[in-house]
C-alpha positions, -999 to +999 in steps of 0.1 A: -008+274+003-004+285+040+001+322+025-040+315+014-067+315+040-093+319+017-083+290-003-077+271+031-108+277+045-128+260+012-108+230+013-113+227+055-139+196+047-111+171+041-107+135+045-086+132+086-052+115+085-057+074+080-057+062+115-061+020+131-098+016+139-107-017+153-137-038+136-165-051+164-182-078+138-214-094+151-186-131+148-154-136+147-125-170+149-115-179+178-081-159+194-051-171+181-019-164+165+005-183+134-018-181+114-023-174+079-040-152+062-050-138+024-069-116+005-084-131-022-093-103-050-116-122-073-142-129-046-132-096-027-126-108+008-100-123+029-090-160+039-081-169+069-068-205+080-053-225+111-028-209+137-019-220+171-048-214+202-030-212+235-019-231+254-018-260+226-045-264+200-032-263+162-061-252+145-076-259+108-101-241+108-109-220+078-130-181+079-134-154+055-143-115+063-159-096+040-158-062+054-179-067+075-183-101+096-166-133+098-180-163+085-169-200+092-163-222+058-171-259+059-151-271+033-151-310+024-116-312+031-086-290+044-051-290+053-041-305+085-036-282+117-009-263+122+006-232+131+028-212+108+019-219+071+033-198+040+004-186+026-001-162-006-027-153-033-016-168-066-031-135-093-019-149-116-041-180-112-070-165-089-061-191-062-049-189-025-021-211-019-006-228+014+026-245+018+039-260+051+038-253+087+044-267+122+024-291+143+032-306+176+072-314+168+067-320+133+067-296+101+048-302+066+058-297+032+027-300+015+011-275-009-028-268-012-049-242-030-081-224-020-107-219-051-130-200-034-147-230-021-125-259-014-088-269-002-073-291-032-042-309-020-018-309-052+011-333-060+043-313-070+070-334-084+094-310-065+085-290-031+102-269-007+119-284+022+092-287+052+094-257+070+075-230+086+072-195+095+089-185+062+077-154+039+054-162+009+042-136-019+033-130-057+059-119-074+042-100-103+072-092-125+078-136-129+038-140-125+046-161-101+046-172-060+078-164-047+091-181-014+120-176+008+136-187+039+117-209+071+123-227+099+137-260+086+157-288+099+185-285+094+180-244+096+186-228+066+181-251+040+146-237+025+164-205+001+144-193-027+113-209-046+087-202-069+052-220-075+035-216-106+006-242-099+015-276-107+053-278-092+079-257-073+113-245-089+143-235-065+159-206-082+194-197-081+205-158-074+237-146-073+228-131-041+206-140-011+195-124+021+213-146+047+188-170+057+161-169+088+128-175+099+097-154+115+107-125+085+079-107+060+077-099+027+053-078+006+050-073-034+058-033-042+041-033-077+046+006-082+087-003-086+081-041-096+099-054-065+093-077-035+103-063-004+117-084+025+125-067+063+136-087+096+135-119+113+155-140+129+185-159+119+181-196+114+194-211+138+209-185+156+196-160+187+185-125+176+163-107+155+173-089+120+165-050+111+176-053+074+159-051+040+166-068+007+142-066-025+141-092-052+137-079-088+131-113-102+164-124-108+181-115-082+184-098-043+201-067-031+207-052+001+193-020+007+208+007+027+180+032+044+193+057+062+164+052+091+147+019+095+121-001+123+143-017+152+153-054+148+122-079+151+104-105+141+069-117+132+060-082+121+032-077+100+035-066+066+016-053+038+014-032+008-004-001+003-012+002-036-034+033-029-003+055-011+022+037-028+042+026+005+044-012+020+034-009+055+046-020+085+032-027+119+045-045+154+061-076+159+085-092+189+124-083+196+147-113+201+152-124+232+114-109+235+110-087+259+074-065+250+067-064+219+057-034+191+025-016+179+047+008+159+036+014+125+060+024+095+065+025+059+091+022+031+088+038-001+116+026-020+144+047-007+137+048+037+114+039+063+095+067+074+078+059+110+040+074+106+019+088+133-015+067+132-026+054+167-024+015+169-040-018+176-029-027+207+010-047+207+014-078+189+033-104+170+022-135+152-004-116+126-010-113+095-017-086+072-034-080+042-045-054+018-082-052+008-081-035-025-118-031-034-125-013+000-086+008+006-080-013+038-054-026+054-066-056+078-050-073+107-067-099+128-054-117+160-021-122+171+001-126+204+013-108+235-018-124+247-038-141+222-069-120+209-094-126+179-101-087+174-100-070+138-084-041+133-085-018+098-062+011+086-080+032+061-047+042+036-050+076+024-046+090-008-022+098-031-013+138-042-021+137-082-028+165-106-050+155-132-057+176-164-095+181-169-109+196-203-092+217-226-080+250-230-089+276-257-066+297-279-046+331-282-023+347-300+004+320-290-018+289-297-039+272-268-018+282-234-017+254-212-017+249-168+007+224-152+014+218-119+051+221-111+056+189-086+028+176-068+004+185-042+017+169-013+016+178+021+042+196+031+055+204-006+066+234+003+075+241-034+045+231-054+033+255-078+009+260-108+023+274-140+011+287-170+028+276-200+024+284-237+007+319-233+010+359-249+043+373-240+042+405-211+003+397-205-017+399-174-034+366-160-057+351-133-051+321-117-084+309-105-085+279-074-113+269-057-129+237-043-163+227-071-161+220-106-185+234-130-188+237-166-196+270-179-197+281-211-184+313-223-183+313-263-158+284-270-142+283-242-150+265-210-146+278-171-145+243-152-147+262-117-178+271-098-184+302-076-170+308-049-129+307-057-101+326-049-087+351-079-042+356-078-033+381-106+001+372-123+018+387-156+038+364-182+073+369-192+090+367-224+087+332-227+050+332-216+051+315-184+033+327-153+040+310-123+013+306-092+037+291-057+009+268-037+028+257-008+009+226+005+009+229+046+023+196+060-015+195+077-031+160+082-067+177+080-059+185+041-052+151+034-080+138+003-089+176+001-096+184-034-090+218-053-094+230-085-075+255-106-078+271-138-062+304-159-069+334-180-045+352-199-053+387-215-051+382-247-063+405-281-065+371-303-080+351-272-110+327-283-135+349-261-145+376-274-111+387-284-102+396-247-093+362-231-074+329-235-084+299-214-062+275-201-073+240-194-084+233-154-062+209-129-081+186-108-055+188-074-057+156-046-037+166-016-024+138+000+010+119+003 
């Protein structure tokens, strides 16, 4: 696309790159850090409980955000304070649920829900052993809150669980991540897999820089060839809008200063991305706001804050087929895009497929839809656009290259394209076939 100025210049008005913008709400909790932290889709905003307020107060208090403030929650009754509690959000049950955590020398192993409006203690016939910092998620291939690892006494001894309301069930894989405490997990529902990165090994110095993903049954090892340095109490979330879980910060082992990196893994590597950064931290969760395409941090530790940061996630390159095309001698020729328009795709291209042997063609992109008639056909483009002049082969294809510049400014730009193809048996007055138009997101 860089060899395209024209086309450049109408798609200038795009979305900037997703960058960390901090929140100034009119209230916020208290500073703190351990705590725990949720979104809750069915009401639409987050959950926030407890955490540890320097220099000793276990807290149990409970807050929601909703975009945009904080408000306190007075429920009847609530878990005890603490610092450290697993917490995740039950879909499949529309419930928040909390297990564990650590208060002055002693750790829990109870298990509460969140409804939306109260903390209901339950009364599992089998639980985890007490234990806190461990890694909590819903694991949407068993439908299903998965748990693994923890601080416990003696260290080790939590492995992996799963909560389906009512009582916990220790599963049994053939393999397991060796286990540790202060690690993060997230649910990658694009390749049906929970993700797992870092930590610290249970009773043991150090901090951990691998990453294992459970497929329901089992855990394997991965092997990226680039990945964030060894940490714990990272935050980590996943981004369904860009595909990616995302990482940000956390605390080397023995701790030194900690992180306000930001990376992401899409399956295969960790990619470190470029998006400014709340300032360094540890000790905070993070959580995905569907409804609004956030990712939201609050709190955390180097020194305890209460501020509220948001990363906006950008969008996803797609190539959507829009309307239909109308027919030539060869039937109804068709546009594809070849790949997909992501930045820095240096290979995307638009083709024309289905058309009149040996015949010229227009490839028409621009950046407004319209939908004007001519005879039966349809153009879906509005003036202006730019015009690129191509001639089919044998086997009536006609490609277009579009080169997508690897520019942050293009990112959630949207272009249109369509195609002509002279044509003696074309719908339009006998001169011209249509194609049908390609509704093109830049992005990642």
């Amino acid at each position: 696309m860089a060899r395209y100025p024209v086309l450049l210049l109408m798609l200038a008005p795009a979305a900037a790159q997703p960058v960390w913008q901090q929140r100034l709400p009119a209230n916020a909790p208290p500073a703190r850090f351990g705590h725990g932290m949720v979104y809750d889709s069915v009401r639409g905003e987050y959950l926030l409980f407890g955490g540890l307020q320097v220099p000793s107060q276990y807290l149990n208090d409970t807050w929601v955000w909703d975009g945009t403030d904080w408000r306190q929650r007075q429920p009847a009754s609530a878990p005890g304070p603490r610092v450290g509690p697993q917490m995740a959000w039950d879909a499949a049950r529309g419930r928040v649920v909390l297990f564990g955590g650590y208060n002055a020398g002693s750790l829990t192993a109870d298990t509460w829900e969140w409804d939306g409006t109260s903390w209901l203690l339950q009364q599992p016939a089998a639980s985890p052993p007490a234990c806190y910092y461990g890694a909590m998620v819903f694991d949407g291939n068993r439908g299903s809150v998965l748990l693994f690892g923890g601080g416990t006494l003696p260290p080790g001894a939590t492995g992996t669980w799963e909560w389906r309301g009512g009582n916990w069930t220790r599963l049994s894989p053939a393999t397991s991540p060796p286990a540790r405490v202060h690690h993060k997990m997230a649910w990658d529902a694009r390749r049906g897999r929970v993700v797992l990165f870092g930590g610290a090994p249970s009773g043991a110095p150090g901090a951990l820089s691998d990453t294992w993903e459970w497929d329901g049954t089992n855990w394997a090892a991965m092997s990226p060839a680039h990945r964030p340095s060894a940490r714990l109490q990272m935050a980590l979330a996943w981004d369904p809008f860009r595909e990616r879980a995302v990482l940000f910060g956390g605390r080397p082992h023995p701790a030194t200063s900690d992180f306000n990196d930001t990376w992401e893994w899409d399956g295969v590597d960790w990619t470190q991305r470029s998006a400014g950064t709340p300032p360094a931290r540890a000790y905070a969760p993070m959580e995905t706001d569907t409804r609004r395409h956030r990712l939201v941090i609050f709190g955390g530790y180097t020194v305890p804050v209460n501020d509220t940061w948001e990363l906006e996630t950008g969008p996803l390159a797609r190539a959507r087929p829009i309307g239909a095309g109308c027919s030539g001698c060869a039937g109804i020729p068709a546009l594809v895009a070849v790949g997909l328009p992501r930045l820095g795709n240096a290979a995307f291209a638009l083709r024309i497929e289905m058309a009149r042997p040996s015949a010229g063609a227009l490839f028409a992109v621009g950046a407004t839809g319209a939908s004007t008639p001519f005879g039966p056909c349809t153009l879906h483009l509005a003036w202006p656009f730019a015009v690129f002049s191509a001639v089919t082969d044998l086997g009536g294809l006609a490609v277009l290259p579009l080169p997508v510049p690897d520019s942050p400014a293009l990112r959630g730009a949207v272009a249109l394209a369509q195609a002509v193809v002279a044509d003696p048996c074309g719908a339009w007055q006998q001169l011209l076939a249509f194609t049908n138009a390609l509704e093109l997101t830049l992005g990642d």
